[in-house]
C-alpha positions as CSV (number, residue, x, y, z in Angstrom):
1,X,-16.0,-0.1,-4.1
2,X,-12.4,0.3,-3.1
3,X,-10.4,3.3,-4.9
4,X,-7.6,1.0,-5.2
5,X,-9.5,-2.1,-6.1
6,X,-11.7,-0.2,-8.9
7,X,-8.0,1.4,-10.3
8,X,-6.7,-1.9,-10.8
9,X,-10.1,-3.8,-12.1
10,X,-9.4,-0.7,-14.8
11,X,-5.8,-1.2,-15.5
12,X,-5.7,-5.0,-15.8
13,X,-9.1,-4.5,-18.0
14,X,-7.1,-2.1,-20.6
15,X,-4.0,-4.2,-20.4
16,X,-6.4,-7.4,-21.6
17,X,-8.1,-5.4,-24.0
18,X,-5.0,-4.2,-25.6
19,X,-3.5,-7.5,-25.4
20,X,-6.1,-8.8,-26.9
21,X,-6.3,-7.1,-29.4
22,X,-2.9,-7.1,-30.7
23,X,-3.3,-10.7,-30.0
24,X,-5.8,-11.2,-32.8
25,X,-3.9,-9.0,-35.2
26,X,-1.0,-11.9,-35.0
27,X,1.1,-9.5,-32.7
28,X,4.5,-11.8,-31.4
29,X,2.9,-13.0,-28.0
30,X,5.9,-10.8,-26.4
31,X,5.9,-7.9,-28.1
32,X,2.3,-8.0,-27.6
33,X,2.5,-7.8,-24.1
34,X,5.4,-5.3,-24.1
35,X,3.0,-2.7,-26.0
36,X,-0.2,-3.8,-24.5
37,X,2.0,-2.7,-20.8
38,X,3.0,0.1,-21.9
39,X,0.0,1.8,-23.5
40,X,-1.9,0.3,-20.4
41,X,0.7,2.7,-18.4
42,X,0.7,5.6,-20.9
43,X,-3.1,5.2,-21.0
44,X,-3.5,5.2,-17.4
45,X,-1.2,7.5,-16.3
46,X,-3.3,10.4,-18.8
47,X,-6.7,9.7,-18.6
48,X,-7.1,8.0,-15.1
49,X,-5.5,10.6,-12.7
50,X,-8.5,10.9,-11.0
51,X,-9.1,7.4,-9.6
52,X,-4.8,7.3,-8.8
53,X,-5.6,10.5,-6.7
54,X,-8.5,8.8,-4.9
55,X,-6.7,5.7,-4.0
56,X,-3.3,8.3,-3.2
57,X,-5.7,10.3,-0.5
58,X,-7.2,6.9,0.4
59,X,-3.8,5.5,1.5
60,X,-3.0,8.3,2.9
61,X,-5.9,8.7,5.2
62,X,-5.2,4.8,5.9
63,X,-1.8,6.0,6.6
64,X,-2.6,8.3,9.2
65,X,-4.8,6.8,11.2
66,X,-3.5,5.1,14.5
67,X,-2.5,1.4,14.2
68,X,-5.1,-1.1,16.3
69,X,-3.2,-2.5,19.1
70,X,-4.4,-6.3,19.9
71,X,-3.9,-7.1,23.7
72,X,-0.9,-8.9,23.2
73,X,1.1,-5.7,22.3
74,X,-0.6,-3.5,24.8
75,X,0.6,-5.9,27.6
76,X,3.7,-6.4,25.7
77,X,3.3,-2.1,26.2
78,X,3.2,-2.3,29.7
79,X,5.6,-4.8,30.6
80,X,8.3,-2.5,28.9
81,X,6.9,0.6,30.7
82,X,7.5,-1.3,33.9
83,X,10.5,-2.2,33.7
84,X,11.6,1.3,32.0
85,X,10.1,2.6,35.5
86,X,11.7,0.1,37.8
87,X,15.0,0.7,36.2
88,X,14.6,4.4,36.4
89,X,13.9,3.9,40.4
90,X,16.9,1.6,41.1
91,X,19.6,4.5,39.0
92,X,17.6,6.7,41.4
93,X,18.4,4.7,44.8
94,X,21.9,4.3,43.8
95,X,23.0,7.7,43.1
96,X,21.1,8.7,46.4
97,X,23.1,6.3,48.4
């Protein structure tokens, strides 16, 4: 499974637990959700640092791998490069002149 997919499964399921349990103690619906969001965070944030660092090092290694070029953009690639070239040429011929 996914480091960032199993971190959320486990936030959201805290957040609905706590919810739901402040829920059934007759808890104002908003004030419910307030606290249930924030000891979710507070929660998280203490005793789950090592699936955030997981999914930190897996978007990070996403991060730093090269992008996949589809062949649109590698033609679109070389087009520019061409005319990049071709323009370079013609300042070339003109200055000569």
């Amino acid at each position: 499974m996914k480091p960032w997919l199993k971190y959320s499964i486990v936030r959201l399921g805290l957040f609905a637990v706590v919810l739901g349990v402040l829920l059934v103690l007759r808890l104002d619906p908003f004030w419910a959700t307030v606290i249930a969001a924030v000891v979710g965070f507070c929660v998280s944030y203490l005793f789950f640092a090592p699936l955030r660092r997981r999914v930190a090092l897996d978007l990070a290694d996403r991060r730093s791998r090269p992008a996949k070029l589809d062949d649109d953009s590698v033609a679109e690639d070389e087009a520019i490069a061409d005319d990049e070239t071709d323009a370079d040429r013609a300042r070339g011929a003109g200055g000569s002149a």
